[in-house]
C-alpha positions in Angstrom: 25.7 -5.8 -6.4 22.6 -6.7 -4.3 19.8 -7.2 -6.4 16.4 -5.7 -6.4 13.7 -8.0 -4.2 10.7 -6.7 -6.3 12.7 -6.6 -10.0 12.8 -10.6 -9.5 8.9 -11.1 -9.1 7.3 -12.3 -12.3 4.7 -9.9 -12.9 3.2 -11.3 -15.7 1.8 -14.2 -13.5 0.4 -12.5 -9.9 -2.9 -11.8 -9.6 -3.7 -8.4 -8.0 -5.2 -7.6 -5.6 -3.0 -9.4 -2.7 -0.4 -8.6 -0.1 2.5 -9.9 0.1 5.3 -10.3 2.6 8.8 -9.3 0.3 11.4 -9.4 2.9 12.9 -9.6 6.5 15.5 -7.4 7.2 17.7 -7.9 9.7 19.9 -5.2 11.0 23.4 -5.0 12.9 21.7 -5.1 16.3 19.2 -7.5 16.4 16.2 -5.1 14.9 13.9 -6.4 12.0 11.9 -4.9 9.3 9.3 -6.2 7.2 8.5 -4.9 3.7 5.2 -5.3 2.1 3.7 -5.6 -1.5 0.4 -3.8 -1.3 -0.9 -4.6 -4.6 -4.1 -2.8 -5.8 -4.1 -2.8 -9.6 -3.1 -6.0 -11.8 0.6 -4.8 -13.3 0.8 -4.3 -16.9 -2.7 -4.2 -17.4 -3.6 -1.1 -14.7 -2.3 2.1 -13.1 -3.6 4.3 -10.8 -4.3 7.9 -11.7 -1.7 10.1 -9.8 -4.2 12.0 -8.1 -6.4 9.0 -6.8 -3.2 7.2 -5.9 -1.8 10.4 -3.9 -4.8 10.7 -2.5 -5.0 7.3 -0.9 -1.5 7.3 0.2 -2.1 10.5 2.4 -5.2 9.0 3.8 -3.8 5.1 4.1 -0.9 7.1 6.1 -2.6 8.0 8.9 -5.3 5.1 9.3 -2.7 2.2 9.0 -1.4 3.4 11.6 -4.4 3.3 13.9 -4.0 -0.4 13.6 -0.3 -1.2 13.1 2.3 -0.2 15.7 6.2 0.5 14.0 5.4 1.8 10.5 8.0 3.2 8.8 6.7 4.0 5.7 4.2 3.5 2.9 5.5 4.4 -0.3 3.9 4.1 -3.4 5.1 1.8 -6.4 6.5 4.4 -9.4 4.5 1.7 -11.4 1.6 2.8 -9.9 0.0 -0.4 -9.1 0.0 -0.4 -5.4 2.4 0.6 -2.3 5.3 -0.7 -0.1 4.5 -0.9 3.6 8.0 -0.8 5.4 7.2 -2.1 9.6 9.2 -2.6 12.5 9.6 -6.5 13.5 8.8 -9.9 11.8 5.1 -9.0 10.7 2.5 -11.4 8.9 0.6 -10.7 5.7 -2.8 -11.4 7.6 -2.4 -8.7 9.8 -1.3 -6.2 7.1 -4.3 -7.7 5.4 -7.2 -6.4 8.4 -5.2 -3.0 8.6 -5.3 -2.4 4.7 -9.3 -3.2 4.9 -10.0 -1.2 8.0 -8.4 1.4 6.2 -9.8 1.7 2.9 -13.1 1.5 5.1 -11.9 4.6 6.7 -10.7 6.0 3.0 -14.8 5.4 2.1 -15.8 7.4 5.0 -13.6 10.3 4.6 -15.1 13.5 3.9 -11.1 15.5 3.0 -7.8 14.1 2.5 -5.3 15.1 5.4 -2.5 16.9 4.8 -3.8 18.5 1.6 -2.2 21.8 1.6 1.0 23.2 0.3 2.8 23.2 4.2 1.9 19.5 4.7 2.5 17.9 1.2 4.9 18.8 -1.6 2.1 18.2 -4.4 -1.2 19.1 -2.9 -3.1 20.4 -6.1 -3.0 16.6 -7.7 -5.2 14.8 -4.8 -8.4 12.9 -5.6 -10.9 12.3 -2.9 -13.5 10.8 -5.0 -10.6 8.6 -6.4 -8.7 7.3 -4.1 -12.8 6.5 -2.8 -13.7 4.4 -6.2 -10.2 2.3 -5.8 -11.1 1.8 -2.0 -14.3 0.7 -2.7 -12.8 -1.7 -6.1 -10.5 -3.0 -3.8 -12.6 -4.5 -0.6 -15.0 -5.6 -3.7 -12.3 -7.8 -4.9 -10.9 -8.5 -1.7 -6.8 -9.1 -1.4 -5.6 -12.4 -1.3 -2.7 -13.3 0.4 -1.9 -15.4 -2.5 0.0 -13.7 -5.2 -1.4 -16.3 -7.9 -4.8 -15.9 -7.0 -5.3 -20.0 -6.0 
């Protein structure tokens, strides 16, 4: 049985926020995919409210991809502490870095959340603009490290 990349991080000694490059995948023809720890919150001491959370995941979704060609995905953690980012290619934590920054910038600016509405999202009552803004704004305070101990 394969194990699970993220289960064998120590979480009682990272030091949120940071990014962090988890794997490289390579696949039967040659492609590549990068996944991402997006860490926001410390674990075990923080969570994100689900409304805050959804709400910067819908808004992250479309500005990340103003600056990052190949996104697959951004998912968020079920412990609520951050997101994935899944990416086409062999991709660096710096640039994942300036597109998370840019785009809480753009979550600070945002007057609605796209795709709030019950065609577009499966959950669109539990969405926080003024939330996901007051993480955004924690978050480029503190500033993401792309150390996971904090040094």
């Amino acid at each position: 049985m394969e194990k699970v990349e993220s289960f064998e991080l120590d979480h009682r000694k990272v030091k949120a926020p940071y990014i962090r490059k988890c794997c490289l995948l390579d696949g039967e023809k040659g492609d590549k995919v990068t996944k991402f720890d997006i860490r926001f919150l410390q674990p075990n001491k923080e969570a994100f409210g689900t409304a805050a959370m959804h709400g910067l995941e819908h808004i992250l979704a479309h500005s990340l991809r103003d600056k990052l060609e190949g996104i697959i995905d951004l998912s968020p953690m079920g412990c609520r502490t951050g997101f994935y980012l899944s990416i086409w290619g062999d991709r660096e934590p710096a640039e994942i870095k300036e597109a998370v920054e840019y785009g809480l910038k753009i979550v600070l600016e945002s007057k609605e959340i796209p795709a709030a509405n019950e065609i577009q999202c499966g959950n669109y009552k539990d969405l926080s603009l003024f939330g996901a803004k007051e993480y955004a704004k924690e978050a480029l305070d503190r500033g993401f490290s792309l150390n996971i101990y904090g040094e």
